[in-house]
N, C-alpha and C positions, 0 to 999 in steps of 0.2 A: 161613737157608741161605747163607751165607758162600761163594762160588767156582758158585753157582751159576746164574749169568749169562754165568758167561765162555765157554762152550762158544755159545751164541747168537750172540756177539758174535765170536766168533772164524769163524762160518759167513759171516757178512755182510761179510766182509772181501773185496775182490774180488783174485783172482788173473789177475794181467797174461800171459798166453800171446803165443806168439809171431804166433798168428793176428792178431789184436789190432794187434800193430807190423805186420804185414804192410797188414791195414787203412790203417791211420794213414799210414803211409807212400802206401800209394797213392791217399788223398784227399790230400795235402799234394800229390801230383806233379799231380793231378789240378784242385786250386784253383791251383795255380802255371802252367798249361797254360791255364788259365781267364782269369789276369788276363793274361797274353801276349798273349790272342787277344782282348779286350777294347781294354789298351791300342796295340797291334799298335804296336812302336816300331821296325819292319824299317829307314828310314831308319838310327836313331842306330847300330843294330850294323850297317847296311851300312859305315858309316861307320868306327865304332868296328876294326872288327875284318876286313873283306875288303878294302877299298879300299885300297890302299898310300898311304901319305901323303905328299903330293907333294914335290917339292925345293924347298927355298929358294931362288930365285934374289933375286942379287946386284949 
């Protein structure tokens, strides 16, 4: 029986929905939220990014 596996094989194929990326997406922000509060690096971006960086003096 020639072709007659392919229908099986074609059930078992997983179909990606958009629930699925909605998912994914919100364990990604969620493991990303996780190693912040973990590594808690508040210094380097007080530094990096709010503190204005001082003048040169000369």
């Amino acid at each position: 029986m020639p072709g007659g596996g392919g229908g099986a094989l074609k059930s078992l194929k997983p179909k990606i929905q958009s629930v699925d990326i909605q998912a994914a997406a919100g364990w990604g922000i969620a493991a990303a939220a996780g190693a912040i509060w973990v590594v808690q690096p508040f210094d380097w971006i007080k530094k990096t990014f709010i503190d204005k960086p001082a003048a040169e003096e000369n």
